[in-house]
PyMOL commands that place a pseudoatom at each C-alpha (Angstrom):
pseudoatom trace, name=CA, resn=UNK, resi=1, chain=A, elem=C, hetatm=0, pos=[0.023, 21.904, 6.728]
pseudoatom trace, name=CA, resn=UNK, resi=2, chain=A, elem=C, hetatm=0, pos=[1.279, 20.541, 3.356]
pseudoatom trace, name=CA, resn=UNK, resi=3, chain=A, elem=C, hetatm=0, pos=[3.658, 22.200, 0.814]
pseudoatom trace, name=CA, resn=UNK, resi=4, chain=A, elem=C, hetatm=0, pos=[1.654, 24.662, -0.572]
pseudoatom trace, name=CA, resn=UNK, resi=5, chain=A, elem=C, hetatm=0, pos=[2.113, 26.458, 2.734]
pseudoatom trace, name=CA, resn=UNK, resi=6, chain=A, elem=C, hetatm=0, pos=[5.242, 26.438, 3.193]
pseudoatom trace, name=CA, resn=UNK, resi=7, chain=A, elem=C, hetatm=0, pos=[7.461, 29.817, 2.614]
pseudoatom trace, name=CA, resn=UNK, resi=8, chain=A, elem=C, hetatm=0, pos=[9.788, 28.036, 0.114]
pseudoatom trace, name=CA, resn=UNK, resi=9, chain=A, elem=C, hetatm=0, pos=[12.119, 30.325, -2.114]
pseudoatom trace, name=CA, resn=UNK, resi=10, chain=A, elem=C, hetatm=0, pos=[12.004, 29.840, -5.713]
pseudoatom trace, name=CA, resn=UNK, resi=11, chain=A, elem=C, hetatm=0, pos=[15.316, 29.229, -6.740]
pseudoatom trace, name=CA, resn=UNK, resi=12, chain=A, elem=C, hetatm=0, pos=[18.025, 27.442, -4.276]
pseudoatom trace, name=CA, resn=UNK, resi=13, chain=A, elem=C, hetatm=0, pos=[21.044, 28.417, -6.484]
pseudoatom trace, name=CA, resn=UNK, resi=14, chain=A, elem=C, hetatm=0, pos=[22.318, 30.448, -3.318]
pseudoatom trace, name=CA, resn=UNK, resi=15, chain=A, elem=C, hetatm=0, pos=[20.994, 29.923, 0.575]
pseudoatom trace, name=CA, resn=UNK, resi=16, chain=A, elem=C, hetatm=0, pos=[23.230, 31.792, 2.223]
pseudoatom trace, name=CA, resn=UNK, resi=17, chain=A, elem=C, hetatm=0, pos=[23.396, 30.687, 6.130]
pseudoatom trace, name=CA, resn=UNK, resi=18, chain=A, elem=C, hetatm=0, pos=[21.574, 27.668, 5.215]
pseudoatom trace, name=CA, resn=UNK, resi=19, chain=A, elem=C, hetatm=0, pos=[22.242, 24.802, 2.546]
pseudoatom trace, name=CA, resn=UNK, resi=20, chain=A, elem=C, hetatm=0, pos=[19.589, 23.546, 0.500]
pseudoatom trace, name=CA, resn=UNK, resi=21, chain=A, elem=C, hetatm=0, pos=[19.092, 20.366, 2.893]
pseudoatom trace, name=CA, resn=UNK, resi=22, chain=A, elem=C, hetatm=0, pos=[17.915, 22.936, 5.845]
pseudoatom trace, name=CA, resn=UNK, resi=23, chain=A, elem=C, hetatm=0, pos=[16.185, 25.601, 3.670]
pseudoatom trace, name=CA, resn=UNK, resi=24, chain=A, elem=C, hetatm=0, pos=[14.201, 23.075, 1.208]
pseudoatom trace, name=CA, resn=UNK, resi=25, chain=A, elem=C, hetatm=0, pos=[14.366, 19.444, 1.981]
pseudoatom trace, name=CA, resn=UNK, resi=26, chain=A, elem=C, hetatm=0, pos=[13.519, 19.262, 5.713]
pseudoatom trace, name=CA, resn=UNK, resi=27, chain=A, elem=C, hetatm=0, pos=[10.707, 21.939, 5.720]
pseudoatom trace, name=CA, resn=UNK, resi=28, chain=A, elem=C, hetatm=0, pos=[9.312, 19.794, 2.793]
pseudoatom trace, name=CA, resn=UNK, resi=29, chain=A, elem=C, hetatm=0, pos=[10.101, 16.492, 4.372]
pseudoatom trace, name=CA, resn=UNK, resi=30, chain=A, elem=C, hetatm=0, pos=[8.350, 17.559, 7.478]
pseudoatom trace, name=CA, resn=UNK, resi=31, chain=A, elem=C, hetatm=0, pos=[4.895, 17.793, 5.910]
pseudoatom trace, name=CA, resn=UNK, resi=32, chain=A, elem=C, hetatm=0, pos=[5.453, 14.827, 2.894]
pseudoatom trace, name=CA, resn=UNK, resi=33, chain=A, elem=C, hetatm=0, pos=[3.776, 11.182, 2.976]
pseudoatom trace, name=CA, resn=UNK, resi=34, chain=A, elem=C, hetatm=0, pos=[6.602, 9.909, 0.343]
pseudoatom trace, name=CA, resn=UNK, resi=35, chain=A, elem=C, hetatm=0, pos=[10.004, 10.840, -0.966]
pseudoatom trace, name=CA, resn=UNK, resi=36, chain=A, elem=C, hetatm=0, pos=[11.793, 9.624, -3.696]
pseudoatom trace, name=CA, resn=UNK, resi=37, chain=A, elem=C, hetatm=0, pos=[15.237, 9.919, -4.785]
pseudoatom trace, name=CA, resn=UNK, resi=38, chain=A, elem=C, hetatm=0, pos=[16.784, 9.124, -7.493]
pseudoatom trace, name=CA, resn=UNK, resi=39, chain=A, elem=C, hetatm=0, pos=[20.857, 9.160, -8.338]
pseudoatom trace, name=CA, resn=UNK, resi=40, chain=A, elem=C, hetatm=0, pos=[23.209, 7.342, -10.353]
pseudoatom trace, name=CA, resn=UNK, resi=41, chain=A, elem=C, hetatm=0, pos=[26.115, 6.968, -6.836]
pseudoatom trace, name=CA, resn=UNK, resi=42, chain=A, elem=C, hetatm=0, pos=[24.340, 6.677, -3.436]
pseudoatom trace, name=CA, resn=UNK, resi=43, chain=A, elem=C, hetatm=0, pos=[25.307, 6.759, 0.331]
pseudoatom trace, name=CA, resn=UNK, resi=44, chain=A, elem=C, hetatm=0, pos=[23.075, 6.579, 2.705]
pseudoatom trace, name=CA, resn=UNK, resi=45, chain=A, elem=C, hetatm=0, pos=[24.847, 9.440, 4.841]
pseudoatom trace, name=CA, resn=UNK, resi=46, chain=A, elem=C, hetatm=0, pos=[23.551, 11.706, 2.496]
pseudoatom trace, name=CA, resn=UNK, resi=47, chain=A, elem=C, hetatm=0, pos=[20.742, 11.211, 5.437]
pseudoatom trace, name=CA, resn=UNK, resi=48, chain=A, elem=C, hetatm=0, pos=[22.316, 12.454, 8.127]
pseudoatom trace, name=CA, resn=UNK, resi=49, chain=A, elem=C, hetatm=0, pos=[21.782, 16.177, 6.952]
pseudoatom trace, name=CA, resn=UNK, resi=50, chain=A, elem=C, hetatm=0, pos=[18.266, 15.503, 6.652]
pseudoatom trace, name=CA, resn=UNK, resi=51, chain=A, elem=C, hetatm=0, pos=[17.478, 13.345, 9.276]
pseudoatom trace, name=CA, resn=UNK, resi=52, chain=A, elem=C, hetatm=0, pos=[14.995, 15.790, 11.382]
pseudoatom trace, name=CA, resn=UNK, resi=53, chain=A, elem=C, hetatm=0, pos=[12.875, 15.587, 7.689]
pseudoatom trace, name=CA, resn=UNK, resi=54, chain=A, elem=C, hetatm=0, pos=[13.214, 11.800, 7.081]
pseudoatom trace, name=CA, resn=UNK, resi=55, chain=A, elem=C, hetatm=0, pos=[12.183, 11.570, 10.731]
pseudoatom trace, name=CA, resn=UNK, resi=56, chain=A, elem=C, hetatm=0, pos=[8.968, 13.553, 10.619]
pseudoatom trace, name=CA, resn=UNK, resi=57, chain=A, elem=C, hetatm=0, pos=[8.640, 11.729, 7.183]
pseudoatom trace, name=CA, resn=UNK, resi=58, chain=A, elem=C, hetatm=0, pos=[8.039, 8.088, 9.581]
pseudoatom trace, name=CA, resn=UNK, resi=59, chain=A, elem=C, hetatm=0, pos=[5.980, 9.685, 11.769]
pseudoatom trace, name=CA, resn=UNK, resi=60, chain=A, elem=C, hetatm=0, pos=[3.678, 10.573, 9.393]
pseudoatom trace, name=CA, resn=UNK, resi=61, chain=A, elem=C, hetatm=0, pos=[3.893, 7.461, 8.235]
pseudoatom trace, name=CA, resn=UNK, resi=62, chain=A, elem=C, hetatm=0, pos=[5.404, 8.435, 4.834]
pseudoatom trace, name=CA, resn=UNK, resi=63, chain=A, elem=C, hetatm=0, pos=[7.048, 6.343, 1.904]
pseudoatom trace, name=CA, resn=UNK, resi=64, chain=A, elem=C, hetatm=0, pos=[10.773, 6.708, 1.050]
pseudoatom trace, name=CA, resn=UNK, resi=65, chain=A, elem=C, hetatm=0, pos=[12.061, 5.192, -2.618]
pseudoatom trace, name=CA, resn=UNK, resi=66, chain=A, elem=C, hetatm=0, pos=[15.173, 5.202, -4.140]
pseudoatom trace, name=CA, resn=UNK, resi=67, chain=A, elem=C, hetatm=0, pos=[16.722, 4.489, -7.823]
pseudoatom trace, name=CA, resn=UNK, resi=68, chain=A, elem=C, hetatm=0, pos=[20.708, 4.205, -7.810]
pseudoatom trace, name=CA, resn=UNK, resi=69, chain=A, elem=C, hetatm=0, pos=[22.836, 2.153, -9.081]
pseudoatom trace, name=CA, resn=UNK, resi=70, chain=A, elem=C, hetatm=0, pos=[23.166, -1.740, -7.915]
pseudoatom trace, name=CA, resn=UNK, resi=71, chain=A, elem=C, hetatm=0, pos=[26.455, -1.040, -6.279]
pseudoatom trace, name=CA, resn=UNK, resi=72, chain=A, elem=C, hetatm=0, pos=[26.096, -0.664, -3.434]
pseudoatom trace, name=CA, resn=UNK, resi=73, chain=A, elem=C, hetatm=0, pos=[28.434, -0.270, -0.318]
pseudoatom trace, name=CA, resn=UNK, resi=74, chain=A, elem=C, hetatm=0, pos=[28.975, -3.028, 2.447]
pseudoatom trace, name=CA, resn=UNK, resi=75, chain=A, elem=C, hetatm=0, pos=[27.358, -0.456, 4.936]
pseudoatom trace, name=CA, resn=UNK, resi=76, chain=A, elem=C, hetatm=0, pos=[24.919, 0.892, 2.579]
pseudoatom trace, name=CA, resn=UNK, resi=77, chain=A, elem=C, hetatm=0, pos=[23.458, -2.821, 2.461]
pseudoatom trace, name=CA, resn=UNK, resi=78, chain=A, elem=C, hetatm=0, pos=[23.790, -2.969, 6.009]
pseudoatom trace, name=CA, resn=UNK, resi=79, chain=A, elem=C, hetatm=0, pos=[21.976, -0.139, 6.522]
pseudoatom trace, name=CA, resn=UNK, resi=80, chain=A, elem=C, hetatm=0, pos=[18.927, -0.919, 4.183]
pseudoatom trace, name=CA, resn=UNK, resi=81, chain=A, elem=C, hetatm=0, pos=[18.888, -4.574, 5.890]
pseudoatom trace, name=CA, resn=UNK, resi=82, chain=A, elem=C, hetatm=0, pos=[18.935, -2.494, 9.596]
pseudoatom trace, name=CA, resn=UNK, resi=83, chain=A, elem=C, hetatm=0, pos=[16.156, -0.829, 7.964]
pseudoatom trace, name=CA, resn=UNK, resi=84, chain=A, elem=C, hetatm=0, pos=[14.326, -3.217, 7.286]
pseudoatom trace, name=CA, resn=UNK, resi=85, chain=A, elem=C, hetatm=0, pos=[13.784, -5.030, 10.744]
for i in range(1, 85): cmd.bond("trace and resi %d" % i, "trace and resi %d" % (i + 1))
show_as sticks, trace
zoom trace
């Protein structure tokens, strides 16, 4: 399955019961070989919420990027070295 089949609305202005992370990003993560993110502040808990998707995303032995800003907090560059082992 990639994203083409996947029953994704076409605007996310409003999901009701479920947040954009849950209705969009997950589904899509699920089925993706790379990611990439881009913001201008970053925190790596903005993960947790999509966890199940960055999950499946490893499995399928996907590709995550991101573009932020150089700073960076102490457990945010804990986290990426964690990541790295």
């Amino acid at each position: 399955m990639g994203l083409k089949e996947l029953s994704l609305c076409k605007s996310y202005i409003s999901c009701g019961q479920e947040g954009i992370a849950s209705a969009l990003l997950v589904p899509s993560l699920c089925v993706a070989t790379s990611y990439k993110r881009c913001a201008g502040f970053f925190c790596a808990s903005v993960f947790e919420t999509i966890f199940e998707g960055i999950q499946a995303l490893a499995t399928n032995k996907g590709t995550l990027q991101i573009l932020t800003s150089p700073k960076l907090g102490e457990q945010d560059i804990q986290a990426i070295k964690n990541g790295y082992q």
